[in-house]
C-alpha positions as CSV (number, residue, x, y, z in Angstrom):
1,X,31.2,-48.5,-77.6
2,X,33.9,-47.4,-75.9
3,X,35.8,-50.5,-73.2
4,X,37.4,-49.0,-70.5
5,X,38.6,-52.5,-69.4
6,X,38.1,-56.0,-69.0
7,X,38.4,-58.4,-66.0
8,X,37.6,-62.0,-65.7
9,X,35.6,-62.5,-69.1
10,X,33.5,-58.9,-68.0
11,X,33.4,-56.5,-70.3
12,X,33.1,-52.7,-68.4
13,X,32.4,-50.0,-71.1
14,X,29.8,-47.1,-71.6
15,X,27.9,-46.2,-75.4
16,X,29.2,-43.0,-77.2
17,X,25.3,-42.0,-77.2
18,X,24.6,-41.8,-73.7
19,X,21.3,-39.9,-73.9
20,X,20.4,-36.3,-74.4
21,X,21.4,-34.8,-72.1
22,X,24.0,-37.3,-71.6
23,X,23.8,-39.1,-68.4
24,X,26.1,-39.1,-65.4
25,X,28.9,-41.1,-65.0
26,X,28.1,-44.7,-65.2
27,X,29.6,-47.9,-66.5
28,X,27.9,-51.3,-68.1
29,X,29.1,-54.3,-67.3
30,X,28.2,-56.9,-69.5
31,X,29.2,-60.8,-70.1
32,X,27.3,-63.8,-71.3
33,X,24.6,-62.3,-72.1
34,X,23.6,-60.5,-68.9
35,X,24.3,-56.9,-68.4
36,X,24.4,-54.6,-65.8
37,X,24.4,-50.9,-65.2
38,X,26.7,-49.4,-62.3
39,X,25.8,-45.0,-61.1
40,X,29.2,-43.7,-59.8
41,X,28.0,-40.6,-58.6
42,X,27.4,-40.3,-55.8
43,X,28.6,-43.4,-54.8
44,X,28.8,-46.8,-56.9
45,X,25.2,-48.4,-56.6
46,X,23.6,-50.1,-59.4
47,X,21.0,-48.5,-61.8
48,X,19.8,-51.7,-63.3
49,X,20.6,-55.2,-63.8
50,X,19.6,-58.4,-66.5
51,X,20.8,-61.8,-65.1
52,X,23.0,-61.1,-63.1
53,X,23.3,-62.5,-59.3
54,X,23.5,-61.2,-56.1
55,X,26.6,-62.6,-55.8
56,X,27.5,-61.3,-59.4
57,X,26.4,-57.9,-58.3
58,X,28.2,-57.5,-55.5
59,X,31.7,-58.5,-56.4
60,X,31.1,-55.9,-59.7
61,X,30.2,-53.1,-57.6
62,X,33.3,-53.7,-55.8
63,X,35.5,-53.7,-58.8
64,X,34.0,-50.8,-60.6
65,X,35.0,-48.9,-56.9
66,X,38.0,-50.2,-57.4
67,X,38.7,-49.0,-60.4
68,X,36.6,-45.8,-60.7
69,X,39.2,-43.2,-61.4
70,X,39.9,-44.9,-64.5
71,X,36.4,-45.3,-65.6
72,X,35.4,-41.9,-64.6
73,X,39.1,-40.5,-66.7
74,X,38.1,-42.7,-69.9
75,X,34.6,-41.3,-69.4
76,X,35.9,-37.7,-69.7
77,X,38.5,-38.3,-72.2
78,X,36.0,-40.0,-74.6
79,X,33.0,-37.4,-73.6
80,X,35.5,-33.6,-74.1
């Protein structure tokens, strides 16, 4: 399980086995014990979540905006 990075206890990483086909780009966020899956494509929106807030929700989508080049590089570095 590949991290891409970490911020504020968060954990922001993707599985080596991302499905067959493999998925598009996306990112789990996980910490505590809840978990959350963020879509990059077309634009960052989130493709599930477990106990996570609102709140929670929307400061993550920000961050994973913020730092989507590097998620979407680590994605295509890990995936070639």
């Amino acid at each position: 399980m590949p991290i891409v990075f970490r911020w504020r206890g968060y954990r922001f990483h993707f599985f080596s086995n991302e499905g067959d086909p493999r998925e598009p780009v996306h990112v789990h966020v996980t910490k505590d014990g809840a978990d959350a899956k963020f879509w990059l494509q077309p634009e960052v929106n989130v493709a599930y979540n477990k106990g996570f807030s609102a709140r929670d929700l929307a400061v993550l989508s920000a961050v994973v905006e913020e730092h989507r080049a590097e998620i979407e590089r680590a994605w295509d570095e890990h995936f070639a």
